[in-house]
C-alpha positions in Angstrom: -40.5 -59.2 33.6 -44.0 -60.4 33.8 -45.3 -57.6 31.5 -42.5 -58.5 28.8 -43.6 -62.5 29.0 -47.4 -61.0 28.4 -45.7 -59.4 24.9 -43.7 -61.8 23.6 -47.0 -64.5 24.1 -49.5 -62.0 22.4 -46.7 -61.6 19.7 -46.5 -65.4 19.5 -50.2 -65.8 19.2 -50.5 -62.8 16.6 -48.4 -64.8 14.2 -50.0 -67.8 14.7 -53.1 -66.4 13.6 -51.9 -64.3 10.7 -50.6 -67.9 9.4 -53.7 -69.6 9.9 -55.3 -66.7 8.3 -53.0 -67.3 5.1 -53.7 -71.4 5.2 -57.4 -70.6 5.3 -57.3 -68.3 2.4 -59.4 -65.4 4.0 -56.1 -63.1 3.9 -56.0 -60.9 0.8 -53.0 -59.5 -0.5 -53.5 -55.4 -1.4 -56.5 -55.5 -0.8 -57.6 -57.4 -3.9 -60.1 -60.1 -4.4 -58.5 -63.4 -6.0 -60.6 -62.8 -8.7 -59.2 -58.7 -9.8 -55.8 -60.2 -8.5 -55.5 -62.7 -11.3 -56.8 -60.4 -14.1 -53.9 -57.8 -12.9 -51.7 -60.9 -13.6 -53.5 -61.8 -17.0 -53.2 -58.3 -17.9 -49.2 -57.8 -17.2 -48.8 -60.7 -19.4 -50.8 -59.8 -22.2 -48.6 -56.3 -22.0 -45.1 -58.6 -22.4 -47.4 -59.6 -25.6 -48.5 -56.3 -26.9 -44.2 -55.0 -25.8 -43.2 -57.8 -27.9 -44.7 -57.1 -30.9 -44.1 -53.2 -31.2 -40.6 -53.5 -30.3 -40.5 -55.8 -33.0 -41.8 -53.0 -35.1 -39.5 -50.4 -33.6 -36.7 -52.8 -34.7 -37.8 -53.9 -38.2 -38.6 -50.5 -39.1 -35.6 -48.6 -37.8 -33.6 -51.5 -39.7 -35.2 -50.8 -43.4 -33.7 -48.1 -45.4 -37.2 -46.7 -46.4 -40.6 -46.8 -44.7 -43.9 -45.4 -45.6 -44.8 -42.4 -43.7 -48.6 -42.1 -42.2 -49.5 -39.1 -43.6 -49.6 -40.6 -46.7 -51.1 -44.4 -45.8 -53.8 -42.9 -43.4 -55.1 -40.1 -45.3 -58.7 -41.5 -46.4 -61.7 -41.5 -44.9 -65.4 -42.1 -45.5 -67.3 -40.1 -47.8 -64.9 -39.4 -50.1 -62.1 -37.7 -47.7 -58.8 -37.7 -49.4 -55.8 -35.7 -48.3 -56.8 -35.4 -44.4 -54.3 -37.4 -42.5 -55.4 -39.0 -39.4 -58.4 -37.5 -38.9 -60.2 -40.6 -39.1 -58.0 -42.4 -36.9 -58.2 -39.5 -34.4 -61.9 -40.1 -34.5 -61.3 -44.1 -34.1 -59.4 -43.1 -31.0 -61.6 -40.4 -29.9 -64.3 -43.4 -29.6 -62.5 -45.4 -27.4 -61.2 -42.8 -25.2 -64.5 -41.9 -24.4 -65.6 -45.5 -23.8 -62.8 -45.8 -21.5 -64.3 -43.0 -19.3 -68.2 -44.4 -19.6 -66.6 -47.5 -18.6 -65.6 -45.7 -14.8 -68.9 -44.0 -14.8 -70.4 -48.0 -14.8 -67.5 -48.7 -11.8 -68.8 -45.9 -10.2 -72.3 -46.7 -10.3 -71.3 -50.5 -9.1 -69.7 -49.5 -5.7 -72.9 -47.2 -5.4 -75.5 -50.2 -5.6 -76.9 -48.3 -8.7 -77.8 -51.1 -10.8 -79.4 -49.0 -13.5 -76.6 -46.3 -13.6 -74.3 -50.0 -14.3 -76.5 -50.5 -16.8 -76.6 -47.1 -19.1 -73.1 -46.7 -18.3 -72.0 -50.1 -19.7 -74.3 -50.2 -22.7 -72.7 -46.7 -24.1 -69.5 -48.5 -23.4 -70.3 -51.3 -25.6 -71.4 -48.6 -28.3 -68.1 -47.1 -28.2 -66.2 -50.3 -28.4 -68.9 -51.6 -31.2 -67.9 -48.0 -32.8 -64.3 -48.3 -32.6 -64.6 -52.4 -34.5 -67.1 -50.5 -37.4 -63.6 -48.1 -37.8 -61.0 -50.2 -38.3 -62.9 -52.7 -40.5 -63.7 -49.9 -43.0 -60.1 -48.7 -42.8 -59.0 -52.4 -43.0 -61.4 -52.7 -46.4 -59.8 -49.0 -47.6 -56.6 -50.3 -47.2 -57.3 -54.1 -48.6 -59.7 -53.6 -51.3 -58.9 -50.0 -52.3 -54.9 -49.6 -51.5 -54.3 -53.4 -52.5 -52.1 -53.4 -49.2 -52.2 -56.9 -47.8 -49.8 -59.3 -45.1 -46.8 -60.1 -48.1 -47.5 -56.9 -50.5 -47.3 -53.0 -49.5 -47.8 -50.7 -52.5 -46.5 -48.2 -50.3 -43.0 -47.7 -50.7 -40.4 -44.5 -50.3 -37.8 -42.7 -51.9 -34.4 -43.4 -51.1 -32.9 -40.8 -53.7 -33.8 -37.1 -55.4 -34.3 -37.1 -58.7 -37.7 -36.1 -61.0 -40.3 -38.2 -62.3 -39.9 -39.1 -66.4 -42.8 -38.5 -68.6 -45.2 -41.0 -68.8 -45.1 -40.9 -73.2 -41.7 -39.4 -73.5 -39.8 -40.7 -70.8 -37.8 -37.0 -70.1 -37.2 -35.6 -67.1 -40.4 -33.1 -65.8 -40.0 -30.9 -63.5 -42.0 -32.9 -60.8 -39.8 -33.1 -58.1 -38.8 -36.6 -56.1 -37.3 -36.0 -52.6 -35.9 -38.7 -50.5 -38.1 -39.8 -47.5 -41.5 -38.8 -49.7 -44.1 -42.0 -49.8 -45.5 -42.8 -52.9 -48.5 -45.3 -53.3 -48.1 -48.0 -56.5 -51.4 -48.9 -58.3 -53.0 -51.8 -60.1 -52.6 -51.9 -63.8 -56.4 -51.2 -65.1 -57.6 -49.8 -62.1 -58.5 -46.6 -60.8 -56.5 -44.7 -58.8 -57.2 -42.4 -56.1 -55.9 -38.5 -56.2 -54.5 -37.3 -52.8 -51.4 -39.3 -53.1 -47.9 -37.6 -53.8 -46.6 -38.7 -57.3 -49.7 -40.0 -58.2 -52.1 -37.0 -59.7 -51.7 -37.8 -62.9 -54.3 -39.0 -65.9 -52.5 -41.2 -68.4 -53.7 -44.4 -69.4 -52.0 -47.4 -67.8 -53.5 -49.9 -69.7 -53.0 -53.4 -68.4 -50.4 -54.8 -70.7 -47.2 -56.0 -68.7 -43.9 -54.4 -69.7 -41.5 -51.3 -70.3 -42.6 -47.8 -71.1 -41.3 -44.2 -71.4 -42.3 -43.3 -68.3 -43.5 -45.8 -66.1 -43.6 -49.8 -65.6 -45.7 -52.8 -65.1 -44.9 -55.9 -63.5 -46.3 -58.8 -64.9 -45.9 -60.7 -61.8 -48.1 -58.0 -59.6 -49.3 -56.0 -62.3 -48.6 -53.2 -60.7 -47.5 -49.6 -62.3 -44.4 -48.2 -60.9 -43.4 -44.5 -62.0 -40.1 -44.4 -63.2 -37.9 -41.2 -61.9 -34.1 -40.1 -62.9 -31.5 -39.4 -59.9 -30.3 -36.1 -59.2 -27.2 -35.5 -57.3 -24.8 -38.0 -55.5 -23.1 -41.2 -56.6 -26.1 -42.2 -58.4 -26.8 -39.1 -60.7 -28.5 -39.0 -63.9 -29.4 -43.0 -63.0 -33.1 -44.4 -64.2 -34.7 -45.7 -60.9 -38.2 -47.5 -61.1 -40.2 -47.3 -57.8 -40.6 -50.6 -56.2 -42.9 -52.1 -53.5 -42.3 -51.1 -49.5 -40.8 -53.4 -47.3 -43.2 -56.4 -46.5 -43.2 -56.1 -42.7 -45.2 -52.9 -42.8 -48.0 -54.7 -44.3 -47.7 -57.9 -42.1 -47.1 -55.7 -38.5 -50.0 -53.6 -39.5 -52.4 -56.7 -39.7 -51.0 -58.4 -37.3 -51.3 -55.7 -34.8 -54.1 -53.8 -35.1 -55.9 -57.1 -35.9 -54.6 -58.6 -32.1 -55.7 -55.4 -30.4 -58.8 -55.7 -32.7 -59.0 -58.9 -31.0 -59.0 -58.2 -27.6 -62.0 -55.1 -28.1 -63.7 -57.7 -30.1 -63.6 -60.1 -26.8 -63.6 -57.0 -24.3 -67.4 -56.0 -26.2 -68.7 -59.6 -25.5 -68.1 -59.6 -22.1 -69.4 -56.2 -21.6 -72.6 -57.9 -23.4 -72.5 -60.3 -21.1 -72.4 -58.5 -17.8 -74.7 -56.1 -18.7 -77.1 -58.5 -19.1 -76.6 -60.4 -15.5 -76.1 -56.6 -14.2 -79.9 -55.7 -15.3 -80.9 -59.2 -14.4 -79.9 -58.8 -10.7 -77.2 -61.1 -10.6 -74.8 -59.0 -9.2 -77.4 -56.8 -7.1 -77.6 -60.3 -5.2 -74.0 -60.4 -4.1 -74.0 -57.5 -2.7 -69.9 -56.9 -3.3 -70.3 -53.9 -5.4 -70.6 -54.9 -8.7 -67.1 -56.3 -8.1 -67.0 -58.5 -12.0 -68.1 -54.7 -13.3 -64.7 -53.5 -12.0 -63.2 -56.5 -13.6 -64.2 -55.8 -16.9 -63.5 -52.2 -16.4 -59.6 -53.4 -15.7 -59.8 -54.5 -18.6 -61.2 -52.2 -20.8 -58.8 -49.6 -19.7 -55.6 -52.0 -21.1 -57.2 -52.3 -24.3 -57.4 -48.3 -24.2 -54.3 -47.9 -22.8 -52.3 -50.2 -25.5 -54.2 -48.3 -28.3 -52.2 -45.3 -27.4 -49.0 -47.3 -28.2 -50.3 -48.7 -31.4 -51.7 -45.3 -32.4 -48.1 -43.8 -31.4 -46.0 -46.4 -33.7 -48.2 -46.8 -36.5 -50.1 -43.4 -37.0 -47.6 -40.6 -35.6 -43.8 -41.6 -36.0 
């Protein structure tokens, strides 16, 4: 009886501490500092975010009876590269997949001690991520300056009928083919236009006079030429159609985000920046908690890689 009394006080007197461990604050729940705990709960709300917006785009886009497909959007890259779909994305992603790895390395080196392995680990991080940023604004400008895509106008647009295009002086059937499903890119009156795209190869002059022609049409509100095509088969056979503009989400979702995800590498590069530096200053050599704000960052980092998957998935693949 004695020995049970013994238990139930050293019971009693366990729980008391274990409180007054939790109303002193020295208890930490998994294991985590307060400080990695609260970016784990930044980070699952910024993923509610990020959830948000491409379900919005899985919605929008399975809602719209055509959408451009990515083989035809993403097929530039520098130098002169037409025709090569995704292969400049694939190296956009490349760059930050490897960052995500130098970014462990620098983790690695922090719970080591290892304040210059920190250091050359983080500083080809920032590369990568400063890498990645140079990408997307080039494709960004490609797509702005070159594709005239922007937030409320997308030039790319698809078929939702067969048919074959009219000749651009005649305005009779040729034997180019139109197939539902097949993205086509509109141009600028005046301007040059790129070869690579479906539809688009040939060399007559568009001029830059709005109005009707044989074969083709400008818009005097966008000035934009739009190939003209006659239907072949179903309810709609032997009707003119004129290609029109793609839905305006796909512009606006494309912007809106890459340029939030852009955002966040954008932010995730300063404050690489800025730890490196108080990591070759000494800073954290001082504290002697290995390199804990290094593994901070790195939690980080590895959302902003990990959501880039997603985006890449939606916007690039499907």
């Amino acid at each position: 009886m004695a020995e049970e009394t013994d238990i139930l006080v050293a019971a009693e007197h366990d729980h008391s501490d274990h409180n007054a461990s939790w109303e002193g604050g020295d208890a930490k729940p998994f294991e985590a500092s307060y400080g990695k705990l609260m970016m784990w709960y930044f980070l699952l709300s910024d993923a509610f975010t990020f959830a948000g917006f491409l379900i919005a785009y899985g919605t929008l886009r399975f809602s719209s009876p055509s959408w451009p497909v990515p083989d035809s959007v993403f097929n530039t890259a520098p130098f002169g590269i037409h025709g090569m779909p995704l292969i400049f994305v694939t190296f956009m992603s490349f760059l930050l997949i490897i960052s995500s790895g130098t970014m462990v390395r620098a983790v690695q080196e922090g719970a080591r001690e290892n304040k210059r392995g920190v250091v050359f680990w983080m500083l080809l991080t920032v590369i990568g991520g400063a890498g990645f940023l140079g990408c997307q604004a080039w494709e960004w400008n490609n797509l702005i300056n070159v594709e005239h895509m922007t937030v409320t106008t997308n030039p790319f647009g698809t078929y939702t009928e067969n048919g074959f295009y009219l000749d651009p002086e005649t305005g009779e059937p040729t034997s180019e083919e139109v197939v539902a499903g097949e993205t086509y890119l509109l141009h600028l009156a005046g301007a040059s236009h790129g070869e690579g795209h479906e539809g688009e190869e040939e060399s007559f002059d568009y001029g830059a006079t709005p109005g009707n022609y044989a074969g083709y049409e400008i818009n005097e509100e966008n000035m934009f030429i739009r190939r003209k095509f006659v239907v072949s088969g179903g309810d709609r056979d032997g009707e003119i159609m004129t290609q029109q503009l793609g839905p305006t989400a796909f512009g606006a979702l494309f912007f809106g985000i890459t340029g939030f995800h852009g955002f966040h590498v954008l932010t995730g590069v300063v404050f690489l920046l800025i730890i490196l530096i108080n990591a070759g200053s000494g800073v954290y050599a001082a504290r002697q908690n290995g390199y804990e704000m290094v593994e901070k960052i790195g939690l980080y980092w590895h959302f902003v890689d990990l959501v880039w998957v997603f985006v890449f998935l939606v916007f690039y693949l499907l």
